[in-house]
Structures are given as structure tokens and as C-alpha cells.
C-alpha positions as CSV (number, residue, x, y, z in Angstrom):
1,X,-11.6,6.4,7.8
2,X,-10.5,9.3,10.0
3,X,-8.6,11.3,7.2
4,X,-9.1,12.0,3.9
5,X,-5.8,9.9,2.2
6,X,-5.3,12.9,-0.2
7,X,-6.3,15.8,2.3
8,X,-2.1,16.5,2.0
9,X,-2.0,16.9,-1.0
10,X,-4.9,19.7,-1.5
11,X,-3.0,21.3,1.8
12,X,0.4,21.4,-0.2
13,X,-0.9,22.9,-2.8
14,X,-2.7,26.0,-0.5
15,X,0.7,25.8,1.1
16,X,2.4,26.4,-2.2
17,X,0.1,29.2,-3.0
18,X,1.5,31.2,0.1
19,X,4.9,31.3,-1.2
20,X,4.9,31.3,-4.8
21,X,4.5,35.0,-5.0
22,X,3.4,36.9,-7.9
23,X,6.3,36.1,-9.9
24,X,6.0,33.5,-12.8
25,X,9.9,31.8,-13.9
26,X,7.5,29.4,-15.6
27,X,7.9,30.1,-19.0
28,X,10.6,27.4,-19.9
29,X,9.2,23.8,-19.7
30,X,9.8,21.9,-16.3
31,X,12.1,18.9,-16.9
32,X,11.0,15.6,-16.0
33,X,12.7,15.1,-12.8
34,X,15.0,12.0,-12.4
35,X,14.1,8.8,-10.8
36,X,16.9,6.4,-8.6
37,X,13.8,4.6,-7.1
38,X,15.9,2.7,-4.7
39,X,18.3,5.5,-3.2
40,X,15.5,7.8,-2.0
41,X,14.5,4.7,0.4
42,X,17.7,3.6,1.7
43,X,18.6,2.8,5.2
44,X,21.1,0.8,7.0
45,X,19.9,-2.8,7.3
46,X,22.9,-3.4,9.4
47,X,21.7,-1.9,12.4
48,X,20.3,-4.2,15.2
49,X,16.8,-4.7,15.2
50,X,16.4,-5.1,18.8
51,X,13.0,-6.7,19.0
52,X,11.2,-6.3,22.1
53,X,7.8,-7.9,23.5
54,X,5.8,-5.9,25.7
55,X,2.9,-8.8,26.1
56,X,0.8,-11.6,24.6
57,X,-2.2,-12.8,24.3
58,X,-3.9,-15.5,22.7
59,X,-6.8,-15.4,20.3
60,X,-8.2,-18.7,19.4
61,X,-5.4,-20.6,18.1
62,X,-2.9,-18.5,17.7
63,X,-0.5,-16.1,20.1
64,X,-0.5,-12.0,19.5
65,X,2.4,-10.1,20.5
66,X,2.7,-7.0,21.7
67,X,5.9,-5.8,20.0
68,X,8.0,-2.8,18.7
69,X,11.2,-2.9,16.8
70,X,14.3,-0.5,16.2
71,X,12.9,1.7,12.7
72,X,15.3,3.4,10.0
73,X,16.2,5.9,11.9
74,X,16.4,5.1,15.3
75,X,13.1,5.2,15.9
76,X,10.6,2.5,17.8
77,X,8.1,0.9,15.2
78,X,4.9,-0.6,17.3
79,X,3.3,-3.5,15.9
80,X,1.3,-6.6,16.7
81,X,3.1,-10.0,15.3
82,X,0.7,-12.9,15.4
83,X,1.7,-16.4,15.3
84,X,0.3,-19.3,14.1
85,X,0.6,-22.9,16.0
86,X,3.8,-24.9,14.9
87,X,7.4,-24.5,14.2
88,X,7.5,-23.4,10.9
89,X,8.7,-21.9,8.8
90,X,5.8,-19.9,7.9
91,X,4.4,-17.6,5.3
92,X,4.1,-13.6,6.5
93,X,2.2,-11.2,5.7
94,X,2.7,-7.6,6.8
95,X,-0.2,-5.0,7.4
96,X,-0.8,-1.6,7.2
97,X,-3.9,0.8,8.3
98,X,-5.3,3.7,6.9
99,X,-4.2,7.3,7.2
100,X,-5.2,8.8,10.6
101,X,-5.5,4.9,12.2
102,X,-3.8,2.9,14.2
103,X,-2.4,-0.6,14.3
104,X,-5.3,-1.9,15.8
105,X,-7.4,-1.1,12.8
106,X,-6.2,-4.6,10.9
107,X,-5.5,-6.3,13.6
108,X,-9.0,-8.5,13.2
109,X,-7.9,-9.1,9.4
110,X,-4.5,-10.2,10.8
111,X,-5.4,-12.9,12.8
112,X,-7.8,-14.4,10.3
113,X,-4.7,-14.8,7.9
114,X,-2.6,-16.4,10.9
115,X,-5.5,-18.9,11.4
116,X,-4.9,-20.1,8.2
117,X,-1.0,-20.3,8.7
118,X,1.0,-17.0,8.3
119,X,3.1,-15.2,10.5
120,X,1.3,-11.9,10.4
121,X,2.6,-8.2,11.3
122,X,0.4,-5.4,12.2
123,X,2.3,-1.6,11.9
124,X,1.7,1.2,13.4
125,X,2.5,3.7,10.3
126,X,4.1,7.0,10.6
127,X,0.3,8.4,9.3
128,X,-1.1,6.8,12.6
129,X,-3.1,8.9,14.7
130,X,-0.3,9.1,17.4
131,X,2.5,9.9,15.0
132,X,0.8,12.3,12.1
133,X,3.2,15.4,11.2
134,X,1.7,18.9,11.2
135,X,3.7,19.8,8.3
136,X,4.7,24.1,7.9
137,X,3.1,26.1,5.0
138,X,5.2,26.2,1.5
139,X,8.1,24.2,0.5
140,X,9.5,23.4,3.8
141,X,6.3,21.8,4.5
142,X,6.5,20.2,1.8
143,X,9.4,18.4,1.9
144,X,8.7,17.4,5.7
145,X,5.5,15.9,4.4
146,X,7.4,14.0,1.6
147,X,10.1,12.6,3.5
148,X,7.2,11.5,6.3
149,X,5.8,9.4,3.3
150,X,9.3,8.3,2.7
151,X,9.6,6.8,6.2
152,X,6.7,5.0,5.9
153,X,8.3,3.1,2.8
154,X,11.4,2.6,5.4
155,X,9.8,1.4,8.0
156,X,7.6,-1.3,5.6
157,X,11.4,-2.1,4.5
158,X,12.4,-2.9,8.2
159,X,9.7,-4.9,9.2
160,X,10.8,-6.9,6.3
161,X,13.9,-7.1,7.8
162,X,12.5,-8.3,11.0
163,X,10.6,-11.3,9.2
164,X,13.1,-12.9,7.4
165,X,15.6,-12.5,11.0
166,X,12.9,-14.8,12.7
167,X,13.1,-18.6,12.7
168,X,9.7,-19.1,12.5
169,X,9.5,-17.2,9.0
170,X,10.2,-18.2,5.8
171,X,12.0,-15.8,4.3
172,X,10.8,-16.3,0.3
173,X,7.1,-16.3,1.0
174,X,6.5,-12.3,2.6
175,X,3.5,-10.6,1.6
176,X,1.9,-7.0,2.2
177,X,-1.5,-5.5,2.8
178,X,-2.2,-2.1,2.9
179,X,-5.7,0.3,3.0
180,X,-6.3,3.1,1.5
181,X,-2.9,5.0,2.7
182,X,-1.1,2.1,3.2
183,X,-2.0,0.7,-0.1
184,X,-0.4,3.7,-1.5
185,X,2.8,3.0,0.4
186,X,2.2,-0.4,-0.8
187,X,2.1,0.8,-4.4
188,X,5.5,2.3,-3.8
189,X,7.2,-0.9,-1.6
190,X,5.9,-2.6,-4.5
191,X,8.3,-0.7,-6.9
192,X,11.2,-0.8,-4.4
193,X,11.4,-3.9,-2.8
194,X,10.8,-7.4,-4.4
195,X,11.4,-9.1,-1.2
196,X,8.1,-8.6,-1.0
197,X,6.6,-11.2,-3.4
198,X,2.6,-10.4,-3.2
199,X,0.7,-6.6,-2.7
200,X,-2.7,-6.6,-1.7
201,X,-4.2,-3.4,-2.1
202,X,-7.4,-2.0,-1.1
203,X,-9.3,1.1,-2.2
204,X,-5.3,2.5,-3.0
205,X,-4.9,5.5,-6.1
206,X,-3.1,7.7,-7.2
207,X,-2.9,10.8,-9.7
208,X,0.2,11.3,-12.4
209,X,2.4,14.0,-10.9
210,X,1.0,16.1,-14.2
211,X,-2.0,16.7,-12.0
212,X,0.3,18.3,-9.3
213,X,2.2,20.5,-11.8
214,X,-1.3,22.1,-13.6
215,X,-1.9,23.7,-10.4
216,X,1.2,24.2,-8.7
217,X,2.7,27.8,-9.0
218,X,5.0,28.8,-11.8
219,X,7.4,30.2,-9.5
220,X,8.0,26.9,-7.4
221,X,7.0,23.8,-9.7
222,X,10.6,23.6,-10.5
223,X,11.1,22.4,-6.2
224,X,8.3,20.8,-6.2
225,X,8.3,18.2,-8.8
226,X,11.5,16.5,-7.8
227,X,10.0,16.0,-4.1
228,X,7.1,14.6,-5.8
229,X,8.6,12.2,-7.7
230,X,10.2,10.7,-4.6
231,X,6.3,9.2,-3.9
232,X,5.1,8.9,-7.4
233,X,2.8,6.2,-6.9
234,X,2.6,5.3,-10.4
235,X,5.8,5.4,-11.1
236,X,6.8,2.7,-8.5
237,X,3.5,0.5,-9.0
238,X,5.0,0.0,-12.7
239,X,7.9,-1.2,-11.6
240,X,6.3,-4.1,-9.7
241,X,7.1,-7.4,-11.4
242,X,8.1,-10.0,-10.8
243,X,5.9,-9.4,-7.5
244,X,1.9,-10.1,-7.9
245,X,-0.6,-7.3,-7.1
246,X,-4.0,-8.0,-6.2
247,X,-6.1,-4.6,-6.6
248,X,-9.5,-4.3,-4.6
249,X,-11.6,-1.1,-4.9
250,X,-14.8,-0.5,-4.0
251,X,-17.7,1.8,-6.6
252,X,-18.8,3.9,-4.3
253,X,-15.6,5.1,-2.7
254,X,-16.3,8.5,-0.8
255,X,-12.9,9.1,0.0
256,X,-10.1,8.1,-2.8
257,X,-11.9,8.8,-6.3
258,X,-12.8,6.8,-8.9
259,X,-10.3,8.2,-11.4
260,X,-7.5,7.8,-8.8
261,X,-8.8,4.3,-8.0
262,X,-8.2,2.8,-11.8
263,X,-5.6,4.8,-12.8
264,X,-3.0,3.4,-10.3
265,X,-5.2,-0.5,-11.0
266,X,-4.3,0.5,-14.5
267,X,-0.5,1.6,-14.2
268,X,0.0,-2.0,-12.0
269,X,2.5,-4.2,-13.7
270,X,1.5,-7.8,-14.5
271,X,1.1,-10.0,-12.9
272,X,-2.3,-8.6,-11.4
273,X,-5.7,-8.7,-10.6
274,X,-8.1,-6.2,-10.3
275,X,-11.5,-6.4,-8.6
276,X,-14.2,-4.0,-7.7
277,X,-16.9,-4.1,-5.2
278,X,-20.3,-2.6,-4.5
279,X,-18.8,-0.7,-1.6
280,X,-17.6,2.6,-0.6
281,X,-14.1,3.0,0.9
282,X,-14.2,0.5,3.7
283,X,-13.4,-3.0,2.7
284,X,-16.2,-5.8,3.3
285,X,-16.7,-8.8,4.2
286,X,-16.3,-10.4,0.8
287,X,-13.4,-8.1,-0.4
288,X,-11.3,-9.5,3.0
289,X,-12.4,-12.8,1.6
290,X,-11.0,-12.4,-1.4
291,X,-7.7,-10.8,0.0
292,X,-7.0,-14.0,2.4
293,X,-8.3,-16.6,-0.4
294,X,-5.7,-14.8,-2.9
295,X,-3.1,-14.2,-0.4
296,X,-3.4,-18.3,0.8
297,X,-2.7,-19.4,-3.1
298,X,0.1,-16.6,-3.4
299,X,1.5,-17.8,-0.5
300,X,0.7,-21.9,-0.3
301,X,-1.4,-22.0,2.3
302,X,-5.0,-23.4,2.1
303,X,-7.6,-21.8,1.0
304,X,-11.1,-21.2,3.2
305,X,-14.4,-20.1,2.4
């Protein structure tokens, strides 16, 4: 893992500390902010996708495409889609890498899954090394960090989008994977999208937005908390159902903690599972295992040892 998933948010809150001043308007109680989980993640679905293949290769039995796609806003979305042999329609399952990776990192993990039968998309995320933010100090940074997170929720959203336009896809059987920052994403697409049917995500947490306000300035909690809530975790992980989450975490994770780790496993709506491993916060052999026997049953497809 290159970054630390939560190193943001300790660098928002020195950022905070620069412009809060020594006045305190804290005395009156912050009001819980208001949630319209769907609005903060709109886009237009409208706009042409305009899918275009750079190369291919084969792997085995199956064909990897070099890809990118039109994002949210305009932007180009790099990705490798991975096909399985046949016609279809097919299962897919998307992917998404840790903070401060890049779309090679699942790519491995991806093709094992297409093996078995899905159409499988690997995303370069807006936290990729390539496309990190360096986000200003105090609230301007903080909102430019927010809204990055918010793109990565979009851009998850579109690549939905550009499963269910392909023949080869069928479009009631889309599932999601995401690591450590892309689990967290994947907590919130979980919340905001039910195309998605299944979540698989590993070594993903997440602290309640109470943590955030304790040590968050008097004089600015009042901006803060409403960005915040845009990419409450928790929030949008309870609001999961009808879609299945599989949660995999390992004991000895160096990099999300423990607390953060089973309190977003314990917001999860049902339907869920929730297993933990003897590992730290790279995923091994037997949690991948795990993720492509669950996702083959979630999806139909058989399952392998």
C-alpha cells in the first residue's frame, strides 16, 4: 500500500487548525447536517460514453483490453475490461485499487474472476498515483478533497453505465470490488447505487463523523460537517440492502485500524458476511479465494477451489 487510506483525513484536520483562528462560535450545538444521498452523486448518464480500445492482449483464456471511457465530467476513465470466452451475456464485476495505486494493482485478481465467467473492469481511481489531488490548507482544501472522493463515487457510477451498454453483459448481475480505498468508495456506491447487486470489500473502515467533529475547530465545525457528510461511510454502508456485502478484513491491519475495520463491518446492512483473516492490510491468498468463491454464488457462476 503506498498511502495511508486515512492520511487525508489527519491532513484536514492540521489544515483546519490553520484557519480556525482563535475564535470559538462553538457554543451552540452543531446540527446534524442533512443527507440527500443520491443528489451529491449525480451526473448526466445521457452523455455518450465513447468507449475506446487502445490494445489487447490475451491471458490464458480470456482477452484484456486496454480501454478508457468518457467519466462524469468530461473526463477519460482508464481501465482494463477483461473478457471471458463466449457470447454471453455475462456476469461483471468492477474493481477498484487502493489509494496511491493504479489499475494494474487488481488486474491479477480480475482475470482470475473472468476465468471463471465474468466480464471484469479494472479502474484507474481518481486516488491513483497518476491522478492524486494536492488539496490547499483549510476549507478550501477541504472541500477539493471531498468532492475528489465524490468523483470517485461518479466515476464507479459510469463504469456501471458502460457494463450494462455492452452486449456481452448482463445487466442484472454487476458486482464491485474495492481495497482498502476503494472499499470505502464501495461502502458509499453501496448506499447510492443498487445497480450494483454484490460489494466485496477488503480491509475497508470507517469512523462516525463524531470523530471528525471532537477535533475539529469550534470556529469551522459548522463548514465542515456538511462536506463530511457527503462521504459518510457509514451512513451510506446502512443503506445497502437489497444489495449483499461481503466484508474481509485482516487482524493485523497496519494501515486501516481495527476499530475502523468493524465499525463500518458493523454498520453494514444485511444481507452480509463478515470475515477476518490472520493478515495485515494486504489481502491473501485465501481472502481472494473467498472473494471469487462468494462473488461466483452471488453471481451464478461456478464455484473453484
Amino acid at each position: 500500500m503506498r498511502r495511508e487510506t486515512y492520511r487525508w483525513a489527519v491532513l484536514l484536520i492540521a489544515a483546519l487548525l490553520l484557519v480556525a483562528g482563535c475564535g470559538d462560535s462553538g457554543k451552540k450545538k452543531t446540527a446534524k447536517p442533512k443527507v440527500d444521498r443520491l443528489a451529491h452523486f449525480a451526473y448526466d448518464a445521457s452523455k455518450p460514453l465513447t468507449l475506446r480500445t487502445k490494445g489487447t492482449e490475451r491471458r490464458g483464456t480470456v482477452q484484456i483490453r486496454d480501454i478508457s471511457f468518457a467519466g462524469p465530467r468530461g473526463e477519460r476513465v482508464l481501465g482494463y475490461l477483461v473478457v471471458p470466452p463466449g457470447n454471453g451475456p455475462h456476469p461483471a464485476v468492477i474493481y477498484a485499487h487502493g489509494a496511491g495505486g493504479e489499475r494494474t494493482e487488481l488486474l491479477d485478481q480480475a482475470v482470475e474472476m473472468s476465468k471463471r465467467g465474468a466480464v471484469t473492469l479494472v479502474l484507474e481511481m481518481p486516488y491513483s498515483q497518476r491522478r492524486a489531488i494536492r488539496a490547499r490548507n483549510g476549507i478550501q482544501g477541504v472541500r477539493e478533497q471531498v468532492d475528489h472522493d465524490v468523483l470517485a463515487v461518479q466515476e464507479v457510477r459510469r463504469s456501471v453505465d458502460l457494463l450494462r451498454s455492452l452486449p456481452i453483459v448482463g445487466d442484472q448481475r454487476i458486482a464491485y470490488v474495492g481495497w482498502s480505498a476503494g472499499a470505502r468508495t464501495g461502502a458509499i456506491v453501496a448506499g447510492v447505487d443498487h445497480r450494483v447487486s454484490s460489494l466485496d470489500l477488503l480491509a475497508g473502515g470507517a469512523v462516525p463523523l463524531g470523530v471528525y467533529e471532537l477535533v475539529t475547530p469550534k470556529a469551522v465545525v459548522a463548514q465542515v460537517l456538511p462536506l463530511l457528510t457527503k462521504i459518510d461511510a457509514l451512513y451510506y454502508v446502512r443503506h445497502a440492502a437489497p444489495s449483499a456485502l461481503f466484508l474481509q478484513n485482516g487482524r493485523f491491519d497496519q494501515v486501516v485500524p481495527t476499530k475502523a475495520l468493524r465499525q463500518l463491518a458493523h454498520d453494514a446492512s444485511n444481507p452480509k458476511d463478515i470475515r477476518w483473516y490472520q493478515t495485515g492490510h494486504v489481502p491473501g491468498k485465501r481472502a481472494w479465494g473467498d472473494s471469487r468463491n462468494w462473488l461466483s454464488g452471488r453471481l451464478g457462476l461456478t464455484k473453484k477451489t
